[in-house]
DOTI-98446 format. One record per residue (C-alpha): residue in three letters; x, y, z. Coordinates in pm, whole numbers, padded with zeros to 5 digits, always signed. Layout:
BEGIN
alaXYZ/...
END
This chain:
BEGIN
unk-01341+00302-02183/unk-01109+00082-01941/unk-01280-00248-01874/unk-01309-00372-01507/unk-01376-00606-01272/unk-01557-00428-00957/unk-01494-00544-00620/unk-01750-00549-00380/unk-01636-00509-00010/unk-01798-00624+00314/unk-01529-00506+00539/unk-01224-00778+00503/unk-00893-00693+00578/unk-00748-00887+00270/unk-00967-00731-00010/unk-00722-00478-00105/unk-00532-00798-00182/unk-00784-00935-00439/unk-00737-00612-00619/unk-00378-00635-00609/unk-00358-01005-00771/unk-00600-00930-01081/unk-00390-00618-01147/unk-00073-00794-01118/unk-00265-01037-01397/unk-00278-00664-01594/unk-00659-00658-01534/unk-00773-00304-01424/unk-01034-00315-01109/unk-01185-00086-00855/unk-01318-00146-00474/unk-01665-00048-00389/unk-01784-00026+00020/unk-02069-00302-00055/unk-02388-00038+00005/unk-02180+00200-00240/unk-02226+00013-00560/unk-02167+00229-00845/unk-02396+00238-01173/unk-02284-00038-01405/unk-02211+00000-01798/unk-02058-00205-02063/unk-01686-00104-01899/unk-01796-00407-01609/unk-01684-00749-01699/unk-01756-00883-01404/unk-01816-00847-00970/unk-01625-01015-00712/unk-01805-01018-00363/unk-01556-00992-00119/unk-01496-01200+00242/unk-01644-00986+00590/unk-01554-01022+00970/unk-01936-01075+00998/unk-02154-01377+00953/unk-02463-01403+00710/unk-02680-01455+00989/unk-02639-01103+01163/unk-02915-00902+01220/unk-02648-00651+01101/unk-02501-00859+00821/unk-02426-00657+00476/unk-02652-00692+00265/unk-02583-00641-00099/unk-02805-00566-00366/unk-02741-00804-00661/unk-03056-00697-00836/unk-02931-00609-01180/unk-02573-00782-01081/unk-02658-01176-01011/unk-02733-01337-01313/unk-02637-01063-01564/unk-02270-01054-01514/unk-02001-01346-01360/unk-02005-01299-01010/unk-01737-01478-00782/unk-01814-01514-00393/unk-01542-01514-00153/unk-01602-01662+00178/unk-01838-01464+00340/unk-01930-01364-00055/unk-01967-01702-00129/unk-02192-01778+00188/unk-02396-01454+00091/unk-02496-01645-00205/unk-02611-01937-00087/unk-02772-01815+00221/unk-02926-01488-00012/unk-03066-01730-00252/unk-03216-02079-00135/unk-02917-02254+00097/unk-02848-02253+00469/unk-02547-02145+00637/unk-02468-02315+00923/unk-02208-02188+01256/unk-01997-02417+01431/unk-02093-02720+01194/unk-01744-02680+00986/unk-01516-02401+01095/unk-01216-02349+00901/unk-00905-02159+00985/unk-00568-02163+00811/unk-00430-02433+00562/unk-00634-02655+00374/unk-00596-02903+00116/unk-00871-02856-00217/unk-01004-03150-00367/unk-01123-03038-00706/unk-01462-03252-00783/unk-01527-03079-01108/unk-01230-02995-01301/unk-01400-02895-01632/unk-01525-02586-01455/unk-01378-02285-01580/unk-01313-02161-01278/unk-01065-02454-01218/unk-00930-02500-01564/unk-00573-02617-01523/unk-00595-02603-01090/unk-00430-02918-00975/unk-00656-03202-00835/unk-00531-03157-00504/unk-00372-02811-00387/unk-00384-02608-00033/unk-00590-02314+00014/unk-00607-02072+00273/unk-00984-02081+00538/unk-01040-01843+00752/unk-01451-01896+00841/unk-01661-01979+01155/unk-01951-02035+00935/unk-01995-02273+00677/unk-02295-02361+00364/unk-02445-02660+00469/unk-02699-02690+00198/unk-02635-02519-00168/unk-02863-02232-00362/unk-03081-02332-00586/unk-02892-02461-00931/unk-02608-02493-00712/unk-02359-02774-00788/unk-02039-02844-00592/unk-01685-02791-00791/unk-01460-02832-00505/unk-01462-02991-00125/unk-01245-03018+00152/unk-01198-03249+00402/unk-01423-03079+00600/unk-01612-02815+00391/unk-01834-03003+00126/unk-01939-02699-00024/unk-01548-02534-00012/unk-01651-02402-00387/unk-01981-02431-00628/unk-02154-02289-00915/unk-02476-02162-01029/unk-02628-02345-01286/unk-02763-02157-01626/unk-02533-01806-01447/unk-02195-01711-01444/unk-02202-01711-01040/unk-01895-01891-00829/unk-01816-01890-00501/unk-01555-02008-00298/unk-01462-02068+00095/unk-01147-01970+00112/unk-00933-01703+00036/unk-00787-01697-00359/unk-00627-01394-00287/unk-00374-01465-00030/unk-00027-01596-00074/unk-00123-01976+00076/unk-00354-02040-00183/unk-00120-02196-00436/unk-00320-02171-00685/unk-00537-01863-00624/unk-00366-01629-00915/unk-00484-01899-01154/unk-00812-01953-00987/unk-00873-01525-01012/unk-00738-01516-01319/unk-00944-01795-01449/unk-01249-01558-01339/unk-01139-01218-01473/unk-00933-01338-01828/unk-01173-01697-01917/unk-01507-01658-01707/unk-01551-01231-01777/unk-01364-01256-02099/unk-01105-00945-01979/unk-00839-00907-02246/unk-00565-00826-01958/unk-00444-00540-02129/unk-00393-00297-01838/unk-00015-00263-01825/unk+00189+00073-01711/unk+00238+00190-02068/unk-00126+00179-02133/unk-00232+00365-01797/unk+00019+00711-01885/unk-00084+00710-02207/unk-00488+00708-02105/unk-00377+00904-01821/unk-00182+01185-02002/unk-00464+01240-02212/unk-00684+01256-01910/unk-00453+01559-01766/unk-00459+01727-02112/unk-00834+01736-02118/unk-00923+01819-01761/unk-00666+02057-01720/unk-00651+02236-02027/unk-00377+02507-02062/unk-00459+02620-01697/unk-00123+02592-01433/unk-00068+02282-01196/unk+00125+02312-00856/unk+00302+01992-00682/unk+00380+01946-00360/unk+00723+01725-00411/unk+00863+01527-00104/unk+01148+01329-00336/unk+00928+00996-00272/unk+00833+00716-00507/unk+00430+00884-00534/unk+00534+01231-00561/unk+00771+01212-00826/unk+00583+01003-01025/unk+00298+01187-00988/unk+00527+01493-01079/unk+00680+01330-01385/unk+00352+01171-01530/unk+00207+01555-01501/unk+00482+01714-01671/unk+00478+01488-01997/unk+00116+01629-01988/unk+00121+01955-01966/unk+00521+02101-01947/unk+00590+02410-01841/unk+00248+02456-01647/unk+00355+02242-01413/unk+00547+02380-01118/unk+00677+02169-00802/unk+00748+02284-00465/unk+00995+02103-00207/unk+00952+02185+00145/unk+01259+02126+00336/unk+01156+02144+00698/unk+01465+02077+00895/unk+01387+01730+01002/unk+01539+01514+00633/unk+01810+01272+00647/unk+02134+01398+00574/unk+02204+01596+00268/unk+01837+01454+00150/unk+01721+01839+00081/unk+02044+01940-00150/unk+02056+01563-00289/unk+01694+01517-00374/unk+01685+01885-00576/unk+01949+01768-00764/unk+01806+01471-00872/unk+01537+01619-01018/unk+01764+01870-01240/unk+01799+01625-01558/unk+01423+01573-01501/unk+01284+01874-01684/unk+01036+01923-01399/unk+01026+02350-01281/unk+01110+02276-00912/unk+01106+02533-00642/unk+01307+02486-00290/unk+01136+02602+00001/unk+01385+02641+00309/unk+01133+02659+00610/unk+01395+02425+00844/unk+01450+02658+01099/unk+01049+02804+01130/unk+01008+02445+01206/unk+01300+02363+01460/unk+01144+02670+01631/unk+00775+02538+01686/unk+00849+02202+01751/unk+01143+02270+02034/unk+01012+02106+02367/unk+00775+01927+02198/unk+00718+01530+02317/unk+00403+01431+02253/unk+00394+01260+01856/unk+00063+01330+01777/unk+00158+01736+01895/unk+00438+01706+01690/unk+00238+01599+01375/unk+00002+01795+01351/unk+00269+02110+01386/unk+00452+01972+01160/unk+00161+01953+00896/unk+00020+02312+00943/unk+00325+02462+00838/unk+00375+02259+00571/unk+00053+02393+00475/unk+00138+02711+00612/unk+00506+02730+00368/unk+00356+02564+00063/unk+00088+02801+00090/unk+00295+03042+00092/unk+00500+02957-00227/unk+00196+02822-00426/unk+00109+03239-00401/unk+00421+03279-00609/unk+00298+03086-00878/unk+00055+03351-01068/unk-00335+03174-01216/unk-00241+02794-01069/unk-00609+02683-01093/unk-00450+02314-00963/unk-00304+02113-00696/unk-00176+01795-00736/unk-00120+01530-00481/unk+00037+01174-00527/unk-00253+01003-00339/unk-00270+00637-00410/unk-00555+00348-00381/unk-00468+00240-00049/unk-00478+00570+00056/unk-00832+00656-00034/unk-00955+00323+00097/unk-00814+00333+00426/unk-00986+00667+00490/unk-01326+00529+00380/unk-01379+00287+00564/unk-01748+00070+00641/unk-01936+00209+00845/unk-02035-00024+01112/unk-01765-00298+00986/unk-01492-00202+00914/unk-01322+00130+01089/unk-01137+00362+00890/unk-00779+00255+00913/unk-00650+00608+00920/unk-00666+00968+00823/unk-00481+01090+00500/unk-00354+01395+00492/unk-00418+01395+00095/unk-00752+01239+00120/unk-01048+01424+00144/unk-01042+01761-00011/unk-00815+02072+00029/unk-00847+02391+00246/unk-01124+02616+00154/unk-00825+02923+00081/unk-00660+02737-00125/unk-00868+02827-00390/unk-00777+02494-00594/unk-00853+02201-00769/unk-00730+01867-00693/unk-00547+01648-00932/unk-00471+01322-00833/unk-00355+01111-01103/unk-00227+00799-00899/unk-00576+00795-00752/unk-00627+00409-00884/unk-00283+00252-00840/unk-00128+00065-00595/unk+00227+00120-00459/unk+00390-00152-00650/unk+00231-00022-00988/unk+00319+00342-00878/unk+00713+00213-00945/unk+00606+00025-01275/unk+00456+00342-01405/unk+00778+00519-01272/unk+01024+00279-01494/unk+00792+00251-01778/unk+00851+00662-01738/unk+01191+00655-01716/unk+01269+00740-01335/unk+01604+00685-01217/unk+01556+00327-01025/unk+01715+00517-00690/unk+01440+00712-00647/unk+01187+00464-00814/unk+01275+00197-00548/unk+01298+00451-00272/unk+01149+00323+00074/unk+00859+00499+00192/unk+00914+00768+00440/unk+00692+00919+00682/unk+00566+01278+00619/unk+00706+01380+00952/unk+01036+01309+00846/unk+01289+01219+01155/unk+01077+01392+01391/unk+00896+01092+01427/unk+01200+00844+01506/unk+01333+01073+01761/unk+01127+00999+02073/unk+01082+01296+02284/unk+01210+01624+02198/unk+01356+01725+01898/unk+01695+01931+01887/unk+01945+02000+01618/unk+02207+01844+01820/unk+01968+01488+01812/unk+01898+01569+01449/unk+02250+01538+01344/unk+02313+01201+01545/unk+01987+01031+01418/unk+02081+01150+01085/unk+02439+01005+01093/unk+02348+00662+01233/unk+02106+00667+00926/unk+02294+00721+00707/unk+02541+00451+00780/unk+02288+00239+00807/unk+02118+00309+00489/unk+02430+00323+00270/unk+02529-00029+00443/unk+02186-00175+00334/unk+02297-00036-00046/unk+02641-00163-00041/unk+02558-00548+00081/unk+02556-00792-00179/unk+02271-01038-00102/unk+02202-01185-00437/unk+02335-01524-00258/unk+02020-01506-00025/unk+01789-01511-00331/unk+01549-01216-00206/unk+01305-01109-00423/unk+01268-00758-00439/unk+01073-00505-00240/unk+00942-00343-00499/unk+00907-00564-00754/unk+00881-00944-00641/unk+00934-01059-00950/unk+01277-00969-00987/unk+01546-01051-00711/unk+01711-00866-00528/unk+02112-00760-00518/unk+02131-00549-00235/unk+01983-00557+00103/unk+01829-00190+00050/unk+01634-00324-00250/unk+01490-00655-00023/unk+01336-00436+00241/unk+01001-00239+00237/unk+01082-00014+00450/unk+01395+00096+00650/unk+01520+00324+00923/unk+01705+00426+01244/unk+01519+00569+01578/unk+01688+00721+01838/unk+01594+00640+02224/unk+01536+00887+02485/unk+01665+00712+02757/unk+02116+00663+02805/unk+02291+00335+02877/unk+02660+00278+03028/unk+02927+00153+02819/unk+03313+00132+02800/unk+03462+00287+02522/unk+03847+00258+02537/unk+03947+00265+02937/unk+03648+00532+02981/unk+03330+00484+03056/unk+03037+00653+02834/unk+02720+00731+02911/unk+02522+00750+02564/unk+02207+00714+02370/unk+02107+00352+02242/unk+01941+00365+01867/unk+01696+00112+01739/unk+01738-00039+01368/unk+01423-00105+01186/unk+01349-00292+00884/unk+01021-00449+00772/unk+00907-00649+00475/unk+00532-00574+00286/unk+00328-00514-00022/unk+00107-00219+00104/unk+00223-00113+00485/unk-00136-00271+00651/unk+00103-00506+00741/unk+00459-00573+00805/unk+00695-00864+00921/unk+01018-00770+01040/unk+01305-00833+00847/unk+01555-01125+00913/unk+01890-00979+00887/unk+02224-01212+00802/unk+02380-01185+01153/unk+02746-01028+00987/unk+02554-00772+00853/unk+02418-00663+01202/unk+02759-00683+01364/unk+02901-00438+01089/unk+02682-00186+01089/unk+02650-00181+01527/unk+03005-00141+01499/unk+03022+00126+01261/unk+02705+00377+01419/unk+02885+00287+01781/unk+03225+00386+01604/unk+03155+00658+01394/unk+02865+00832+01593/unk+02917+01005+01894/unk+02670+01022+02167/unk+02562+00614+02057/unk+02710+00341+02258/unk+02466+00105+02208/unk+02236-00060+01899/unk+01972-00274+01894/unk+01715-00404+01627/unk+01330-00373+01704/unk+01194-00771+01579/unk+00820-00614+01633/unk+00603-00685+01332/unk+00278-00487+01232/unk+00012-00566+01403/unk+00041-00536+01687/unk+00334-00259+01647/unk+00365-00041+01392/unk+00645+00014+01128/unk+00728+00384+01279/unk+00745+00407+01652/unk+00567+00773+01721/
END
């Protein structure tokens, strides 16, 4: 049995982030709405209480039940978790007496704590609360103040309860890994033992029981989540594992004939399905992008349906849906709105017939591409950018026509291949998808990539003529998990290089420009 923290949440926006720094520490843990808390065995090492847009004193507040929790195993409050506590169990919570937003410096009053063992006396933290804990619990004792917050972190006396005021989990904390990881490896006594090599080997075993001898179909798209999912699967069960590839017209060039191939020295069964022009045909004079989606979707359905028939007594689907994915589609109800809709969250259509088989279920995206190398997927398609289901109907705005297919596919690809071929290991990037290693190429720096072309023509002079032409926008964006993005600072020669070239080399583009929009309040895709 894996041992775990649990992570309780109250509706933050940054508590997928606390599970993503105690598994980078190798320390497995799951996320739990806060009125959703699971039965607790021997497996739980400990509970982390996460932050919430709301303020203890609500009438609508969450309220968590700690019976059975509090007291029994080490609990760590975050911000609002931490004012829970106090105001929960003997303190007062105050508003307006010490708000707190953005950098801080911690003064460390206790630092035999184990919760501080080896935090420096004085380091900045990250506050982001309108409320503050005026008076402790009772058996509280302060570890840790701030200028302004007394109480910025305490501790239970005779319990293994903490709390803090401000954020461990972010990247201003300086010293919030070591703070987290003095709660999940000292405090809950976690051995940190959950590393790729020990998930696919638990995992594997997991597909061999569950799924028995019975047959497995896999809906392939040549992304990171897919193939992995696809590979992990096949060194389970072989043979009974057969993938499908839907090409449906709207790829980037040669991604259909490129990506097959690719998979040929992987020993997975793949099957091709051509449905490109069934596609081209339903979505001509098509504008609006929602429209467009949710074509686009049924007949994926509609073709992989169709080939799944082919494949005689599958009892299985599988899907490469990851963590973030099922937690965005939760959501809190009455706190925190569900982020958006998954198309592989949430069950399958009743004619299907199938069971679901999701064996990335727990992972985030960054451990999806561990799991990949500790496999031994090709790093091209390991550190492949995401890629929206849609395809390029999404970064053509307006209409889509074979003709705009071909020049949105040509600017891409000059653009993508010049992110590949630009040396940047002068810049000292770390890389996309693995910030602990830097990166060499431009391609590898960036989250997320890609060209969109405009529905609108602008005059330019191209020789002695004058040309009338389509302007594309470049797109580039830096993040961990897509909830949010910055965009990408580009070294200026590399923008003048690769204008030149799309203008060049493309016709029907006269112009280029670079979208500097980060997420919120845009999004990385424009449709």
């Amino acid at each position: 049995m894996t041992e775990k923290i649990l992570i309780l949440d109250s509706g933050s926006q940054v508590t997928q982030l606390i599970g993503r720094r105690l598994r980078e520490l190798n320390v497995f843990c799951e996320i739990y709405p806060y009125n959703k808390i699971p039965a607790l065995d021997s497996s739980v090492k400990g509970v982390i209480l996460s932050g919430s847009p709301c303020s203890v004193r609500d009438k609508n507040a969450p309220q968590l039940n700690l019976e059975g929790i509090k007291g029994k195993y080490p609990v760590l409050g975050i911000c609002y978790g931490a004012q829970y506590l106090a105001y929960k169990f003997g303190g007062n919570v105050e508003g307006s007496l010490a708000r707190e937003y953005g950098r801080a410096i911690l003064d460390v009053k206790d630092a035999s704590s184990p919760l501080l063992k080896g935090v420096e006396l004085r380091s900045q933290v990250w506050m982001s609360h309108g409320d503050t804990i005026s008076k402790l619990p009772e058996g509280g004792e302060v570890i840790a103040s701030t200028q302004d917050v007394e109480y910025a972190a305490f501790h239970i006396k005779g319990e293994e309860t903490y709390a803090v005021q401000f954020h461990p989990e972010v990247f201003h904390t300086v010293e919030g890994s070591k703070i987290l990881g003095n709660f999940a490896l000292g405090i809950c006594g976690c051995k940190g033992d959950w590393t790729p090599a020990s998930f696919i080997d638990t995992t594997v075993a997991e597909i061999r029981k569950k799924v028995g001898d019975e047959k497995v179909i896999l809906g392939l798209s040549g992304g990171v989540d897919s193939t992995v999912a696809g590979v992990l699967i096949n060194k389970a069960i072989g043979h009974n594992l057969t993938c499908i590839f839907v090409n449906n017209g709207l790829l980037r060039k040669n991604e259909y004939e490129d990506v097959m191939e690719s998979y040929k020295d992987m020993g997975l069964n793949v099957i091709g399905a051509d449905a490109s022009k069934e596609f081209l045909s339903q979505l001509a004079g098509v504008t609006e992008p929602e429209a467009k989606r949710k074509i686009i979707g049924r007949l994926f359905v509609e073709t992989f349906d169709k080939y799944a028939k082919g494949v005689e007594n599958a009892k299985w689907l599988a899907q490469g849906t990851i963590y973030p994915d099922v937690i965005e589609s939760a959501g809190i109800e009455g706190i925190a709105s569900k982020i958006k809709s998954h198309h592989n969250v949430g069950g399958l259509p009743k004619e299907m017939n199938l069971q679901l088989l999701e064996p990335l279920r727990m992972l985030f995206k960054d451990e999806v591409r561990r799991v990949g190398r500790a496999l031994g997927i090709k790093e091209e398609l390991v550190g492949r950018h995401p890629f929206p289901g849609p395809s390029l109907a999404i970064r053509i705005i307006g209409d889509i026509t074979e003709e705009k297919l071909n020049v949105l596919r040509e600017a891409d690809d000059i653009y993508i291949k010049g992110l590949r071929n630009y040396d940047c290991t002068s810049l000292n990037l770390p890389s996309a998808s693995d910030p602990r290693i830097k990166a060499t190429n431009l391609y590898d720096a960036i989250w997320q990539a890609g060209v969109v072309l405009l529905p609108i023509k602008s005059v330019g002079v191209m020789g002695d003529e004058r040309t009338y032409e389509n302007p594309v926008a470049l797109r580039a964006v830096v993040s961990t998990d897509a909830m949010t993005a910055d965009w990408f600072h580009f070294p200026y020669d590399f923008l003048e290089k690769v204008s030149n070239d799309i203008i060049n080399k493309v016709k029907g583009v006269n112009r280029v420009v670079y979208d500097i929009s980060s997420k919120p309040p845009a999004t990385i895709e424009w449709e």
